[in-house]
PDB file of N, H, CA, C and O in Angstrom:
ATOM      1  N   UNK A   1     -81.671 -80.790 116.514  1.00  0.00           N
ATOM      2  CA  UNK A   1     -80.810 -81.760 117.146  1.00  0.00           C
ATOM      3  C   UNK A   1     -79.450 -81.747 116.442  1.00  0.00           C
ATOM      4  O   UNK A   1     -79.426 -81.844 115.215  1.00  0.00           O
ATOM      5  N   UNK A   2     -78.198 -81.620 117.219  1.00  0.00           N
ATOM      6  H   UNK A   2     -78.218 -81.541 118.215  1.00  0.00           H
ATOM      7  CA  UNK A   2     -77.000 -81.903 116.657  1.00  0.00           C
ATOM      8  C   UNK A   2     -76.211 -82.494 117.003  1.00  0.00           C
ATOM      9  O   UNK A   2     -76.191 -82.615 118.228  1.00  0.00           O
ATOM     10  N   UNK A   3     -75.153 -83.181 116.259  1.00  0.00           N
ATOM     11  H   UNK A   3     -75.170 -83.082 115.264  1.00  0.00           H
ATOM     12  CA  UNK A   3     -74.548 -84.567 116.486  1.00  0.00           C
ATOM     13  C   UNK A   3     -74.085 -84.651 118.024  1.00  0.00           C
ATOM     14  O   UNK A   3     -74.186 -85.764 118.541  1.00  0.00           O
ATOM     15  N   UNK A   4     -73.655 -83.740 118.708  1.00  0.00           N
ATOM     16  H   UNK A   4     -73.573 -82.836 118.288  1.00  0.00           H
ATOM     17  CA  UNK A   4     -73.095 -83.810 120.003  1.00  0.00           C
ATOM     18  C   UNK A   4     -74.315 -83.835 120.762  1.00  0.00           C
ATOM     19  O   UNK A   4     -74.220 -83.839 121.990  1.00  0.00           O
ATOM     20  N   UNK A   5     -75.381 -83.851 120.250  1.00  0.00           N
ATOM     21  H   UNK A   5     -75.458 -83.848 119.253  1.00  0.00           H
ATOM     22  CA  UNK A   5     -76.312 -84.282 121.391  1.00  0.00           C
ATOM     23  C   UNK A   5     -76.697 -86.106 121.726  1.00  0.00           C
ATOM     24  O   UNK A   5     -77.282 -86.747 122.600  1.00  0.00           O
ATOM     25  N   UNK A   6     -76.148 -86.315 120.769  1.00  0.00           N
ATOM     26  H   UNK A   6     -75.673 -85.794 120.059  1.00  0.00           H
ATOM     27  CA  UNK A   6     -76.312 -87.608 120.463  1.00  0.00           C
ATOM     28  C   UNK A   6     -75.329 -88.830 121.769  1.00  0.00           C
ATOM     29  O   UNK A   6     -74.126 -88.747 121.519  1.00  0.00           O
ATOM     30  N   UNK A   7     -75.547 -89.616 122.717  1.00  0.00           N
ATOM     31  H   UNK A   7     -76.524 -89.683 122.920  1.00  0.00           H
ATOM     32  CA  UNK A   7     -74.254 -90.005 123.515  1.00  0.00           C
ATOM     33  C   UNK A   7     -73.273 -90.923 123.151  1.00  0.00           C
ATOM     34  O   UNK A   7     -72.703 -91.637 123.977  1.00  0.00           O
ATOM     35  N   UNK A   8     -72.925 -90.949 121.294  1.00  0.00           N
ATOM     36  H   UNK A   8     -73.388 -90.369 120.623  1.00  0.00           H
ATOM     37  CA  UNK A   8     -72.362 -92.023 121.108  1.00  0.00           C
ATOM     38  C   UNK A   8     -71.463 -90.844 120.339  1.00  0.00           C
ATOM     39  O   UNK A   8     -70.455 -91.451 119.977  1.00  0.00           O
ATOM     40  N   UNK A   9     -71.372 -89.839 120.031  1.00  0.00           N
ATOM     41  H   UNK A   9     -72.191 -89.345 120.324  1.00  0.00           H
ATOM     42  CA  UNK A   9     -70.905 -88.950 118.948  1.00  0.00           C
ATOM     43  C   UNK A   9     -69.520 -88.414 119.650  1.00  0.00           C
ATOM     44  O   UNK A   9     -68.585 -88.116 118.907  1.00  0.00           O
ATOM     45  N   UNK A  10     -69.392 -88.302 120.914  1.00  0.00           N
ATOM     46  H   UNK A  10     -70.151 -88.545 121.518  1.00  0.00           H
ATOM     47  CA  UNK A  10     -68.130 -88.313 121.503  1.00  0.00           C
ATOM     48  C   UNK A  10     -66.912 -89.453 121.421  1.00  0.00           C
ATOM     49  O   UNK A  10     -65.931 -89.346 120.684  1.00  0.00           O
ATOM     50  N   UNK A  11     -67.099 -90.246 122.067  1.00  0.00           N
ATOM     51  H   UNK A  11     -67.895 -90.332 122.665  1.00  0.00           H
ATOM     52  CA  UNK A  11     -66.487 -91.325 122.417  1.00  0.00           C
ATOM     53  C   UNK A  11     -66.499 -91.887 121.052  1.00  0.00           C
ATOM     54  O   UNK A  11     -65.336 -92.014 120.670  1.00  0.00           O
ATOM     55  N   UNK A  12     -67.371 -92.282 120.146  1.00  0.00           N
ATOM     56  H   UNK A  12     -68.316 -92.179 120.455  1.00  0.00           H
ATOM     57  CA  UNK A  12     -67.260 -93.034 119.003  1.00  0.00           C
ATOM     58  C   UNK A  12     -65.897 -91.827 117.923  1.00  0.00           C
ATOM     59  O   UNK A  12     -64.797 -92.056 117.421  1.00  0.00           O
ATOM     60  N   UNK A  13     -66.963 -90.355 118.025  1.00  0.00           N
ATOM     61  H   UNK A  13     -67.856 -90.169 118.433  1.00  0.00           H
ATOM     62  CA  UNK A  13     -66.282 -89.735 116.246  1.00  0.00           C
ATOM     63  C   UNK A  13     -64.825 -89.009 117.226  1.00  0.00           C
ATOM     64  O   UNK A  13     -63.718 -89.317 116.785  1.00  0.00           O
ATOM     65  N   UNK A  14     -64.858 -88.139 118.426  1.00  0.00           N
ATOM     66  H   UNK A  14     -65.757 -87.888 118.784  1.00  0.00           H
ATOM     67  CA  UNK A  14     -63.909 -87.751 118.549  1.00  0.00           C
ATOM     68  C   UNK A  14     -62.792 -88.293 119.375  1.00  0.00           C
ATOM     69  O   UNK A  14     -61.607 -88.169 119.066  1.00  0.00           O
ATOM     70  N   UNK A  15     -63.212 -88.874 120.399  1.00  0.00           N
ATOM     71  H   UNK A  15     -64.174 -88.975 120.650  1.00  0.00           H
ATOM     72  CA  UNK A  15     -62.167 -89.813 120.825  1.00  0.00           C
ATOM     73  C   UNK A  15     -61.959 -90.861 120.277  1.00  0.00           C
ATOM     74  O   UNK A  15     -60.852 -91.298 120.592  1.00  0.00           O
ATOM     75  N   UNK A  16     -62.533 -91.531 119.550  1.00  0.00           N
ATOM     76  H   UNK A  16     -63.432 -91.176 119.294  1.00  0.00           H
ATOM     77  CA  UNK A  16     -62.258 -92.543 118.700  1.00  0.00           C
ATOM     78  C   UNK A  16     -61.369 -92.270 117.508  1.00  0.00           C
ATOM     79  O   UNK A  16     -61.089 -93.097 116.641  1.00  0.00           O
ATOM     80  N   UNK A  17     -60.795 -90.517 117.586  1.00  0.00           N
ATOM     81  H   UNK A  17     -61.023 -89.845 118.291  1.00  0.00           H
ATOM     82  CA  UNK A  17     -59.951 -90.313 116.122  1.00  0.00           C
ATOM     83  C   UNK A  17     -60.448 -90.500 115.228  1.00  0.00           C
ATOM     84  O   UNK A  17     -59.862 -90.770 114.179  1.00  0.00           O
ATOM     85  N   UNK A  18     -61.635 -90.419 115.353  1.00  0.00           N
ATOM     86  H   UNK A  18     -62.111 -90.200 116.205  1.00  0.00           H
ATOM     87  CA  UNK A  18     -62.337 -90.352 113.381  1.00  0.00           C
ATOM     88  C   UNK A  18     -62.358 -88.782 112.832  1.00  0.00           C
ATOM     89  O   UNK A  18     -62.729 -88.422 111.715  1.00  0.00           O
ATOM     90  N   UNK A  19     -61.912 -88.027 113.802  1.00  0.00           N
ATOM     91  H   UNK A  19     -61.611 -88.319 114.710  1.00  0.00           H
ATOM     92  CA  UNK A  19     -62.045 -86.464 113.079  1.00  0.00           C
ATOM     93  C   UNK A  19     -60.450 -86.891 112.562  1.00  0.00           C
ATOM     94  O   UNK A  19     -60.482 -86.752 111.340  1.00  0.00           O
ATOM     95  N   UNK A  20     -59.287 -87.278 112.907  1.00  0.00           N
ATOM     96  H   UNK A  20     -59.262 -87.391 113.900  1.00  0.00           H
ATOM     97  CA  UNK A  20     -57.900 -86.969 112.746  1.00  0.00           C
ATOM     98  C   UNK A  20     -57.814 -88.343 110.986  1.00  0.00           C
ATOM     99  O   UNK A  20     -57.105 -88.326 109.980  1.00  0.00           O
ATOM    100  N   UNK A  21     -58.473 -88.908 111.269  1.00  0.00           N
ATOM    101  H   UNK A  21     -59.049 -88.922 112.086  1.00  0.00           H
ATOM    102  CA  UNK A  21     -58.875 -90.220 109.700  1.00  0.00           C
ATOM    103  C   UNK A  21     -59.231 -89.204 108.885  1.00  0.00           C
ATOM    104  O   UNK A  21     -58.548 -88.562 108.086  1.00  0.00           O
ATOM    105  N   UNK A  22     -60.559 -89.113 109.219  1.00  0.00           N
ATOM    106  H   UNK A  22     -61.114 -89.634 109.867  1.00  0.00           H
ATOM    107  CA  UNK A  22     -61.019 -87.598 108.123  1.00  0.00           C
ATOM    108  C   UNK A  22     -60.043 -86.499 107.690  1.00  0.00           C
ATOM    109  O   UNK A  22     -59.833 -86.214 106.511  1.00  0.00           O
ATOM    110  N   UNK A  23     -59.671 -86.117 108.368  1.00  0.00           N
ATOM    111  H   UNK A  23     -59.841 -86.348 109.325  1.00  0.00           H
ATOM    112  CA  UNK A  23     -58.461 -85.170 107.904  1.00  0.00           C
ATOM    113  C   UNK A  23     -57.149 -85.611 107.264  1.00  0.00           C
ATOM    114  O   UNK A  23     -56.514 -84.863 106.521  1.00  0.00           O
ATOM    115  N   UNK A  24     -56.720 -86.992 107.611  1.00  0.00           N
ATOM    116  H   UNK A  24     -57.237 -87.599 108.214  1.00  0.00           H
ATOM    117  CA  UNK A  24     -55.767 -87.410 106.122  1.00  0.00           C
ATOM    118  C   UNK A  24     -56.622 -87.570 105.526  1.00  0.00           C
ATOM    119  O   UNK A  24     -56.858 -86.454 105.064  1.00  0.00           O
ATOM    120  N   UNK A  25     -57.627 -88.504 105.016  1.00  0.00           N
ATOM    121  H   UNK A  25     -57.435 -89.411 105.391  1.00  0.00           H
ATOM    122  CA  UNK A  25     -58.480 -88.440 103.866  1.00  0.00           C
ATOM    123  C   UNK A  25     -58.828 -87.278 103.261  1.00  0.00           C
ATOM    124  O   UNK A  25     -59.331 -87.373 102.142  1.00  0.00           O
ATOM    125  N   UNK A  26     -58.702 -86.381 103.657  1.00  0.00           N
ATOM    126  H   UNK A  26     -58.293 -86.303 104.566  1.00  0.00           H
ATOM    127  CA  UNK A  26     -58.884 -85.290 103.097  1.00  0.00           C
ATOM    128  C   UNK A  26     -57.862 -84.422 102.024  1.00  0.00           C
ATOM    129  O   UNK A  26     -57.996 -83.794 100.973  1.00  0.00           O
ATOM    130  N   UNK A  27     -56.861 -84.757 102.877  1.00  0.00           N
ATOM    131  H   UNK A  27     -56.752 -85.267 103.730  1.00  0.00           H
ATOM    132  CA  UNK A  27     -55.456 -84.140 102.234  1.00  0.00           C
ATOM    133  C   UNK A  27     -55.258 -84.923 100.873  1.00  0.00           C
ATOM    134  O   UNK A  27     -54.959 -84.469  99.768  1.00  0.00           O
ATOM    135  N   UNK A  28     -55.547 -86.427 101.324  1.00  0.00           N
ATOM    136  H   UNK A  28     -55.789 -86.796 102.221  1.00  0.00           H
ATOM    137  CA  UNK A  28     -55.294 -87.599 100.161  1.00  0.00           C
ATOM    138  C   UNK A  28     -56.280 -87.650  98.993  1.00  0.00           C
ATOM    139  O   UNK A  28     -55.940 -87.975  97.855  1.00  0.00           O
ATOM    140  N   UNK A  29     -57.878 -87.211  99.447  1.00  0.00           N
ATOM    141  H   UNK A  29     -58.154 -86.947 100.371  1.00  0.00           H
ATOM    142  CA  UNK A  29     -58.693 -87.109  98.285  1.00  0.00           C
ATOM    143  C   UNK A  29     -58.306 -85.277  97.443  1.00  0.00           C
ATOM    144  O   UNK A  29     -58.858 -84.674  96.522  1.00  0.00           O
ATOM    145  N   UNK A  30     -57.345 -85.001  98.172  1.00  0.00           N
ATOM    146  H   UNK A  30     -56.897 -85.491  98.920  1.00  0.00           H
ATOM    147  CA  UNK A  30     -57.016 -83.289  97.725  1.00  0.00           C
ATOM    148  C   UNK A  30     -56.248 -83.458  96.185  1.00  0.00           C
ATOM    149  O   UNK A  30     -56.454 -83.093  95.027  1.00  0.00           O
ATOM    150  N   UNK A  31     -55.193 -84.280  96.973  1.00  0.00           N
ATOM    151  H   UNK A  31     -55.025 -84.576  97.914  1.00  0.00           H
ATOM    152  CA  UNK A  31     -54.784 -84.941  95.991  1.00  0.00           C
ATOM    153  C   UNK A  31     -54.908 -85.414  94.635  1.00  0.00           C
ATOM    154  O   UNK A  31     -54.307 -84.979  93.653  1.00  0.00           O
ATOM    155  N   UNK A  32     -55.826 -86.433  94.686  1.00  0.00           N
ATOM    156  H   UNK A  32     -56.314 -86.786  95.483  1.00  0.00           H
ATOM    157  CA  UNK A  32     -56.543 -86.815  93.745  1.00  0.00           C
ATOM    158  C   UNK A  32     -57.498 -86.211  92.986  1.00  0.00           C
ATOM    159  O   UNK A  32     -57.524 -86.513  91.793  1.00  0.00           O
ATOM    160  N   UNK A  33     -58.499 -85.220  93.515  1.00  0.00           N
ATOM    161  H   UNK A  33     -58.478 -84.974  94.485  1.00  0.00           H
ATOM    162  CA  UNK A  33     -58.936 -84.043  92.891  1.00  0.00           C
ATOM    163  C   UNK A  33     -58.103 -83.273  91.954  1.00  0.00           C
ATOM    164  O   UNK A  33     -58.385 -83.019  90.783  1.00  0.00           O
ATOM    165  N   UNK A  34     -56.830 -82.860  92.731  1.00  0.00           N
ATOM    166  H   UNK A  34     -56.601 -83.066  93.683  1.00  0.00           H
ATOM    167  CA  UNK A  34     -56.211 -82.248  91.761  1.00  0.00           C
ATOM    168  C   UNK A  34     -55.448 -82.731  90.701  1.00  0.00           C
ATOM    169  O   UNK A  34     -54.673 -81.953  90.145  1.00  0.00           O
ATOM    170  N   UNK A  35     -55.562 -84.179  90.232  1.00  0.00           N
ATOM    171  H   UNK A  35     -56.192 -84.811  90.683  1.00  0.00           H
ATOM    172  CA  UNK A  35     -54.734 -84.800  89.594  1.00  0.00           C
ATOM    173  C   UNK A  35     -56.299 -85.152  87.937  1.00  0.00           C
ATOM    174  O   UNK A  35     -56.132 -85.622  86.811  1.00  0.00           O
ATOM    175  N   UNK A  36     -57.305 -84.752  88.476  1.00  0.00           N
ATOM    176  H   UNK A  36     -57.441 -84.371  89.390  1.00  0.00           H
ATOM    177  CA  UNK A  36     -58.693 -85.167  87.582  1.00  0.00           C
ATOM    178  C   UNK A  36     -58.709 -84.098  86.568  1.00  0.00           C
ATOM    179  O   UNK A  36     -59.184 -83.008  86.889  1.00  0.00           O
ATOM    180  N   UNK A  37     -58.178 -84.310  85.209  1.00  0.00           N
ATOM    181  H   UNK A  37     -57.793 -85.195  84.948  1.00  0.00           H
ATOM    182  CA  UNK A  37     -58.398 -83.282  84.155  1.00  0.00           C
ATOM    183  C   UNK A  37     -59.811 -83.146  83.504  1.00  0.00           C
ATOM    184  O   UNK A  37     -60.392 -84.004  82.840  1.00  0.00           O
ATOM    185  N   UNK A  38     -60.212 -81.993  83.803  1.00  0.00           N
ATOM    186  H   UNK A  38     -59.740 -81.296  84.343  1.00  0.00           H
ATOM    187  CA  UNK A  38     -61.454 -81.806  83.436  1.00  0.00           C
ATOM    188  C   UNK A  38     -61.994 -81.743  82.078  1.00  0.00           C
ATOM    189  O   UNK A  38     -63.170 -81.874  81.736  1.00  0.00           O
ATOM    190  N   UNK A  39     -60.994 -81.528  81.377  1.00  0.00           N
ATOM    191  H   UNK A  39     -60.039 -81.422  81.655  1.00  0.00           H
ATOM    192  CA  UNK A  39     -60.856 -82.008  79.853  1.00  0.00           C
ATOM    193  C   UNK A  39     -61.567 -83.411  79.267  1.00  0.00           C
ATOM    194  O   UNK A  39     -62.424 -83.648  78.416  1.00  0.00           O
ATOM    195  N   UNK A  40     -60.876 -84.089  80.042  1.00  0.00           N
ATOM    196  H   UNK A  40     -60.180 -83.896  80.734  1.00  0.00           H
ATOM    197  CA  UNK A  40     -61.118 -85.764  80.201  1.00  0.00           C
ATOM    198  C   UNK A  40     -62.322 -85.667  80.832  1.00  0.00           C
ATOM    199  O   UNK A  40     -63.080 -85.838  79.877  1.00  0.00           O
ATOM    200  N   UNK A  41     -62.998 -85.514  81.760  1.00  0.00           N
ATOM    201  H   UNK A  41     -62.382 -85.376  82.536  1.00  0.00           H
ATOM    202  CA  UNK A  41     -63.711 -86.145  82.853  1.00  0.00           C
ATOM    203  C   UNK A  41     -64.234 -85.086  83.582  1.00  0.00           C
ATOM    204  O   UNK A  41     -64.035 -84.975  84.792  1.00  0.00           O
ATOM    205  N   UNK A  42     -64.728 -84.492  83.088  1.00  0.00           N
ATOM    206  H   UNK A  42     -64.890 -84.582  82.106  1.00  0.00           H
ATOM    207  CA  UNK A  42     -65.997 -82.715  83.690  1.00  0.00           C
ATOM    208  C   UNK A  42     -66.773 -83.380  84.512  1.00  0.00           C
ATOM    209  O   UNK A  42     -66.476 -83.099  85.673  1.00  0.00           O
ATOM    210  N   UNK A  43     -67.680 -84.176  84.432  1.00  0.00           N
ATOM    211  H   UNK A  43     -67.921 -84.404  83.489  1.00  0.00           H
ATOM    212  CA  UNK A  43     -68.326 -84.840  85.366  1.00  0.00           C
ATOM    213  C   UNK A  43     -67.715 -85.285  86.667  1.00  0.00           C
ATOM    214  O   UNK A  43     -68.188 -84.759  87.674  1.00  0.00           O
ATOM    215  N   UNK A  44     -66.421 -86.459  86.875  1.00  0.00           N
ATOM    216  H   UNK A  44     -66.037 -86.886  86.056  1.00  0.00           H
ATOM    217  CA  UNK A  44     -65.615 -86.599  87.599  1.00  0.00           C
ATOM    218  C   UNK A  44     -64.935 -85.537  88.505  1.00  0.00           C
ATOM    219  O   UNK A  44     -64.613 -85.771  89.669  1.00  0.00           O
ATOM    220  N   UNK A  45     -64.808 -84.744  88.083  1.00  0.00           N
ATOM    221  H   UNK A  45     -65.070 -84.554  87.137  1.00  0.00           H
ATOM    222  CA  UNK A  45     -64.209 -83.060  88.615  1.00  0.00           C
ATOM    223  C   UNK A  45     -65.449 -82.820  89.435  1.00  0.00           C
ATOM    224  O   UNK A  45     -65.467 -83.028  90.648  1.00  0.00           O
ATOM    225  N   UNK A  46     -66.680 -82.297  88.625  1.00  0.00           N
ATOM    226  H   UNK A  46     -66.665 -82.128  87.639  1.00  0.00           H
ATOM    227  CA  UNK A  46     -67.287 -81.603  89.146  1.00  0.00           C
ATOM    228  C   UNK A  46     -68.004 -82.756  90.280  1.00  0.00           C
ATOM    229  O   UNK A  46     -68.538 -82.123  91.190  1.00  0.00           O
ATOM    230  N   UNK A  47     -68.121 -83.936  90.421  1.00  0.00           N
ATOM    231  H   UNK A  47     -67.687 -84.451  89.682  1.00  0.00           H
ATOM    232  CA  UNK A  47     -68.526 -84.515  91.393  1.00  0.00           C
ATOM    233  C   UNK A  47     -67.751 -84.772  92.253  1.00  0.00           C
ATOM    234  O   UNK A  47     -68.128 -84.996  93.403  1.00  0.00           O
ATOM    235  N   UNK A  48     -66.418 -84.801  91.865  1.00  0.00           N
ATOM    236  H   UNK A  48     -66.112 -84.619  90.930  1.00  0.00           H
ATOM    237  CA  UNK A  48     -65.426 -84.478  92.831  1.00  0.00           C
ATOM    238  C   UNK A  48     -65.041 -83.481  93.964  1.00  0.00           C
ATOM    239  O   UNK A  48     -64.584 -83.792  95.064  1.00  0.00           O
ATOM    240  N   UNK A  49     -65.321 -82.164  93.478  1.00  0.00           N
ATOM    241  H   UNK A  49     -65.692 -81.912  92.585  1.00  0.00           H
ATOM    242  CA  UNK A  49     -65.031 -80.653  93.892  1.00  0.00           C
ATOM    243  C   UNK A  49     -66.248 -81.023  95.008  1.00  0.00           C
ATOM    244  O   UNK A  49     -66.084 -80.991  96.227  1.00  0.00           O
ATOM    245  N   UNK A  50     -67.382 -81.346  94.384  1.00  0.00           N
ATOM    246  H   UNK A  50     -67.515 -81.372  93.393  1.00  0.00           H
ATOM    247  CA  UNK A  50     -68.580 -81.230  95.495  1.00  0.00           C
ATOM    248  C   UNK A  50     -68.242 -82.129  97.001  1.00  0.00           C
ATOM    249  O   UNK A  50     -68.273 -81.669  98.142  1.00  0.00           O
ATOM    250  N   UNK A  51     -67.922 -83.518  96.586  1.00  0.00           N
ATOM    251  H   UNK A  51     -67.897 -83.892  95.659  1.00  0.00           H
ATOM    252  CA  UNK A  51     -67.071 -84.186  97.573  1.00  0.00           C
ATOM    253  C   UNK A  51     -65.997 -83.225  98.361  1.00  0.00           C
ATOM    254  O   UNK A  51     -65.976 -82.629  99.438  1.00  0.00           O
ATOM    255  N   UNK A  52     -65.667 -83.291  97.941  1.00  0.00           N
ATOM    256  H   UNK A  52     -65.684 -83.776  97.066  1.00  0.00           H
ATOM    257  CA  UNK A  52     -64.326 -82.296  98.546  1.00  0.00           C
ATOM    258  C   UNK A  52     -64.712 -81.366  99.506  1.00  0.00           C
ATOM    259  O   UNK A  52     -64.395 -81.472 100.690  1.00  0.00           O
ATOM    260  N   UNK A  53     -65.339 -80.519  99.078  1.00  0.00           N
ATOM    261  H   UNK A  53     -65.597 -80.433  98.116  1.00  0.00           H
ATOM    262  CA  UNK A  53     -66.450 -79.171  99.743  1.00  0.00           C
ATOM    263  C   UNK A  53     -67.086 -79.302 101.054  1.00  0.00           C
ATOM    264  O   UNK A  53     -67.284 -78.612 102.053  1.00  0.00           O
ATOM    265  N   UNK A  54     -67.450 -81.122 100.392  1.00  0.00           N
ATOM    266  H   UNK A  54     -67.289 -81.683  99.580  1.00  0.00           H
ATOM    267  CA  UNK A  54     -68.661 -81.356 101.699  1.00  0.00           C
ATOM    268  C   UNK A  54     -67.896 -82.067 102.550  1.00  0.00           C
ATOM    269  O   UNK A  54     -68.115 -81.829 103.738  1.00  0.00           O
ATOM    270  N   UNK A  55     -66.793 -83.130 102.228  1.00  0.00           N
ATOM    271  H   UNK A  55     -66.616 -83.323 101.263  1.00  0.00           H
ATOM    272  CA  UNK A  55     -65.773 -83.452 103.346  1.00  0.00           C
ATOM    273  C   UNK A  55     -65.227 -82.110 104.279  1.00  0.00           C
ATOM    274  O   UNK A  55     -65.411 -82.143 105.496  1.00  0.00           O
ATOM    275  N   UNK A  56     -64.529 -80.897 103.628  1.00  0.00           N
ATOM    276  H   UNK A  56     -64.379 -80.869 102.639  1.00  0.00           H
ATOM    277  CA  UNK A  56     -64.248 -79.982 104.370  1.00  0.00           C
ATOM    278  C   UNK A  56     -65.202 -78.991 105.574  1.00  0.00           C
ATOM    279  O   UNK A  56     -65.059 -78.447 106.669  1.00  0.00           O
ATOM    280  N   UNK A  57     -65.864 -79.129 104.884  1.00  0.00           N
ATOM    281  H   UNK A  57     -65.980 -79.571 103.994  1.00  0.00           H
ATOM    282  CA  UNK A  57     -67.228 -78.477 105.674  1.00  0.00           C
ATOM    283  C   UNK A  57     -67.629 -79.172 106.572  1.00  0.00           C
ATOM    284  O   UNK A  57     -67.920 -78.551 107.594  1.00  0.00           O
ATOM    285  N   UNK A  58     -67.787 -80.439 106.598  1.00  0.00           N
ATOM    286  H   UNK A  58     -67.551 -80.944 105.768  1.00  0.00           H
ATOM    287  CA  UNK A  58     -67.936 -81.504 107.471  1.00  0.00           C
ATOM    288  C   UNK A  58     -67.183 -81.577 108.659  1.00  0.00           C
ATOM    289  O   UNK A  58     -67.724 -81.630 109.764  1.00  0.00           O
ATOM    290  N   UNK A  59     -65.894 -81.581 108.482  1.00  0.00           N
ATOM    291  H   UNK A  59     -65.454 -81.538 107.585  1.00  0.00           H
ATOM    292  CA  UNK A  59     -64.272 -81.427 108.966  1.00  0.00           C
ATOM    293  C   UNK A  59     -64.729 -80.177 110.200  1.00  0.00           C
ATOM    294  O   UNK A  59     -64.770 -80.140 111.430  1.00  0.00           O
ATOM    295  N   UNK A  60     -64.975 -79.397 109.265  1.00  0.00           N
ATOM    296  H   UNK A  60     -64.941 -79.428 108.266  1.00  0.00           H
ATOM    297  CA  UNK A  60     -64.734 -77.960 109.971  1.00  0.00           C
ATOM    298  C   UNK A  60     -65.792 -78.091 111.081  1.00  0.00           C
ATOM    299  O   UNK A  60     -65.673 -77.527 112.169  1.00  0.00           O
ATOM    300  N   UNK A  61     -66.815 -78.856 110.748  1.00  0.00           N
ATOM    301  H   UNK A  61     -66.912 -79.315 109.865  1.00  0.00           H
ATOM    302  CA  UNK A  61     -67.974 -78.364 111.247  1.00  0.00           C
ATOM    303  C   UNK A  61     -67.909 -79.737 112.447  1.00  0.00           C
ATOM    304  O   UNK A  61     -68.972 -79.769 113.066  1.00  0.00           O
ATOM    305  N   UNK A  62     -67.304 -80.417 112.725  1.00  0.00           N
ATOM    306  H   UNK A  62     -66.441 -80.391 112.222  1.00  0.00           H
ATOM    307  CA  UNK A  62     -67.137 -81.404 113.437  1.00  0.00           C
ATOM    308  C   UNK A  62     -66.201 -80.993 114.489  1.00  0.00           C
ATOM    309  O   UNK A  62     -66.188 -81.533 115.595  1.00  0.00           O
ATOM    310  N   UNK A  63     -65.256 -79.841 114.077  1.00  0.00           N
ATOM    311  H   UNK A  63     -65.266 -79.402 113.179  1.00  0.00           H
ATOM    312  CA  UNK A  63     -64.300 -79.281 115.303  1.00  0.00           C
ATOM    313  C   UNK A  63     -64.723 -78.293 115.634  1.00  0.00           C
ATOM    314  O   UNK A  63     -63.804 -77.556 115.992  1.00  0.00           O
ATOM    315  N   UNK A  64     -66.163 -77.605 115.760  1.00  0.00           N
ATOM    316  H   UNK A  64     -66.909 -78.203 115.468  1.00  0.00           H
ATOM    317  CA  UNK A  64     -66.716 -76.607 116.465  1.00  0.00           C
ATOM    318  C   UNK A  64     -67.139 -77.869 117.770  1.00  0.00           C
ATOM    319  O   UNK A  64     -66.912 -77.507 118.924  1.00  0.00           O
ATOM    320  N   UNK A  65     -67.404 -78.507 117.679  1.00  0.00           N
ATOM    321  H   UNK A  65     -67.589 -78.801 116.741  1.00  0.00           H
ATOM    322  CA  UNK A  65     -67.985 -79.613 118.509  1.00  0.00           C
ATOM    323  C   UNK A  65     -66.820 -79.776 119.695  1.00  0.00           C
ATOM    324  O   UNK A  65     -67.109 -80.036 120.863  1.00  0.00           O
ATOM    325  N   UNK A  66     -65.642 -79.608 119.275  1.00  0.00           N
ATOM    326  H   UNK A  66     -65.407 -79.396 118.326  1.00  0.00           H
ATOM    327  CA  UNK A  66     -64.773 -79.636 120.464  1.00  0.00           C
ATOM    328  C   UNK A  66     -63.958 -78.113 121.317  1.00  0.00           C
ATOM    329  O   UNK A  66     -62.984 -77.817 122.009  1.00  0.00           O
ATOM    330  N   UNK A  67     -65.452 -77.373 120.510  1.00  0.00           N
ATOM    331  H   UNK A  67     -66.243 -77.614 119.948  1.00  0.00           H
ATOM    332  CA  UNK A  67     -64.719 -75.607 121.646  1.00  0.00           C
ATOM    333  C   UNK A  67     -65.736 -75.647 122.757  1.00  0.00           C
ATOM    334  O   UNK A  67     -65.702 -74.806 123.655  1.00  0.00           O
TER     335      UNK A  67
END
């Protein structure tokens, strides 16, 4: 089963502009990732990077849904 089978996953995530939210959030948590010295805060980074990864992947994988 995948999210577009679902009848709320249109109208709610893509016409509702939650893919175009996600994507500044994305740019903005880019941001902030890159501002986390790993020196300081290895943990923070590395739970960060994973965030990051899985927002993008997410992203990506949410605009196959509209070909």
């Amino acid at each position: 089963m995948f999210d577009d089978d679902y009848p709320y996953n249109r109208p709610v995530f893509h016409e509702g502009g939650l893919l175009k939210v996600l994507e500044e959030c994305y740019d903005e948590y880019r941001h902030i990732y890159k501002s986390i010295d790993k020196k300081v805060n290895l943990e923070l980074k590395e739970r960060s990077e994973d965030t990051l990864t899985n927002l993008d992947r997410f992203i990506k994988y949410k605009k196959t849904e509209l070909q």
